[in-house]
N, C-alpha and C positions, 0 to 999 in steps of 0.2 A: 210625909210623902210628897214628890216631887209634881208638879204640877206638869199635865203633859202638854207638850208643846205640837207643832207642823201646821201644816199647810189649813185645816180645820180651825184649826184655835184663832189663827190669825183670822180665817175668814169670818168668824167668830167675831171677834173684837169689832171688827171694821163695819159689821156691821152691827154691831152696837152703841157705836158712835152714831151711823146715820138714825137709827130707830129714836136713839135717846134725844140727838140731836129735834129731830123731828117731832115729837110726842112727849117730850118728859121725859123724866125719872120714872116717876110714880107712874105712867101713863105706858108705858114702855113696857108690856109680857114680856116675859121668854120665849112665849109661841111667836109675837112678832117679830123678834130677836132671829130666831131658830129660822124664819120665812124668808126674811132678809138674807140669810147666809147663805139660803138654799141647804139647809140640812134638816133631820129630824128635830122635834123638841128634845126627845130624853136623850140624842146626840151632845145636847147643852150641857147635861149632867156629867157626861163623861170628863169633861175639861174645867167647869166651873161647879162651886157648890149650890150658887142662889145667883140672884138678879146683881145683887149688894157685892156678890165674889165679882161679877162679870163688868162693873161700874170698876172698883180697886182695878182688877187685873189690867183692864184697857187704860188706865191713869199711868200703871205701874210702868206697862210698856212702854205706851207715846212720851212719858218724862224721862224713862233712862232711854230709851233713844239719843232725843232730845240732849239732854245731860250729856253722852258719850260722845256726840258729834262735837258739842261743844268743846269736853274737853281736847278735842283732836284739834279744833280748829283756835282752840286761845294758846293752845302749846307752842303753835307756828308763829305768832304775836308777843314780839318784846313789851312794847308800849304799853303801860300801864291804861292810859287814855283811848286806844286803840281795843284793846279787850273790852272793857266797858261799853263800847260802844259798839264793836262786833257781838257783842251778848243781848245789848239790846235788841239790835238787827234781826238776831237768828231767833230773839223770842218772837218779833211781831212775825218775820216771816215763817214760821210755823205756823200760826194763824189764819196770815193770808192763806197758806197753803191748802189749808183744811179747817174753813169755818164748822163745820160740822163740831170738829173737835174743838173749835175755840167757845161754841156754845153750851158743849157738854163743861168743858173747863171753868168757864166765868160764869156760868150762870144752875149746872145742874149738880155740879160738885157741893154748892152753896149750899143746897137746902138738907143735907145729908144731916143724918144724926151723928149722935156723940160718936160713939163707936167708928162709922163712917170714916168721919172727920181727922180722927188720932190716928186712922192706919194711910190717910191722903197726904196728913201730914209728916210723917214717918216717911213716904215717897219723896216728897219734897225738899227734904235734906240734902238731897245730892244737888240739887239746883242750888238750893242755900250755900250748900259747900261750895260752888261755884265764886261765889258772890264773894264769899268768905274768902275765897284765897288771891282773888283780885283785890280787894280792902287790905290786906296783910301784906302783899307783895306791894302795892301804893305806899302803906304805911313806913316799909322796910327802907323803901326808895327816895323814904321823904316826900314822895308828893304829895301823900295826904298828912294831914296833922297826924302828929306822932300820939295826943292825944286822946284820938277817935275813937267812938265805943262803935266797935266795928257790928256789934248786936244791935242798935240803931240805924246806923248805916246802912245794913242788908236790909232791915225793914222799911227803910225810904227809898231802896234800890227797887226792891221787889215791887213794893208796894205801889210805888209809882208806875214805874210798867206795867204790873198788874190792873191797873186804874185802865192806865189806855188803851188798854186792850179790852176790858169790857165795857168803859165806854163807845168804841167800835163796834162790838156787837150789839148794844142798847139800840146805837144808830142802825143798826141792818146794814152794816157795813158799807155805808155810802160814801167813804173818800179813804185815801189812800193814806194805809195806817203805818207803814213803812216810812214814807216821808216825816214820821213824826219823831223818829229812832234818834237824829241829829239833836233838835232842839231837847226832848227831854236828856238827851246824854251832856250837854252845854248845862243844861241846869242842874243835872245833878252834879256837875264836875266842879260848875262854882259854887256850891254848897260843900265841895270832898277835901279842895284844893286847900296849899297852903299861905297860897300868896295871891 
């Protein structure tokens, strides 16, 4: 069955971000979920099944957002070097945009169980495909080594902006994480490059 969607749901989400944001996971009701959105509790059940569905669903949206914008804006970008570096950009600046959600992401995603974890990671494919079809379009191009296990590559890609990014939140966000988009994209490019 189809998950329902409007103007609820979303109110929903957003404010599940600041709850979760604010208080935990673990710390985080559905009644203060429900209070935040300005709706009823068993209004929650209508759209979501558990607390665990309402964590996924708010991942699911903010990432293919995320993801779709992306791909609309790497499609306009020939440059190999340029993509890379616009992906970086649009990750921190998401972040910036909405710490709320960059806490929920780096630090409440974390603590999830097994189960949790396998349906976050399953979201996350489409970001990885991202990753994936800049490494392969590099590769194709010759700019990166023809050699490249581009399954390493996406986890030094991620991984490293992933780092800086919840290294900024560890910090309480006290310097400007956008500025940082340049220099890791340099270093990851001379570690990609072929010459």
């Amino acid at each position: 069955m189809a998950k329902k969607r409007g103007q609820k749901y979303d109110q929903i989400i957003e404010a599940a971000v600041k709850v979760i944001a604010e208080n935990g996971y673990h710390n985080s009701q559905v009644s203060k979920i429900a209070r935040e959105a300005g709706v009823a509790d068993g209004t929650i059940y209508l759209y979501f099944k558990n607390k665990e569905d309402i964590l996924i669903s708010l991942f699911e949206k903010k990432m293919g957002h995320f993801v779709q914008n992306s791909k609309e804006r790497l499609s306009e970008e020939t440059s190999i070097e340029k993509k890379l570096l616009l992906l970086i950009e649009m990750h921190l600046k998401q972040f910036v945009a909405d710490y709320d959600l960059a806490i929920v992401t780096q630090l409440e995603l974390r603590q999830s169980n097994i189960v949790l974890r396998y349906r976050i990671n399953e979201i996350l494919k489409g970001y990885l495909d991202l990753i994936d079809s800049i490494l392969a379009e590099g590769v194709e191009a010759g700019y990166f080594h023809q050699d490249l296990d581009r399954r390493i590559a996406r986890q030094v890609i991620f991984g490293a902006i992933d780092e800086v990014v919840t290294n900024w939140v560890m910090k309480d966000h006290k310097y400007d994480l956008v500025s940082l988009a340049v220099p890791v994209h340099k270093m990851l490019l001379n570690g990609l490059k072929t010459n």
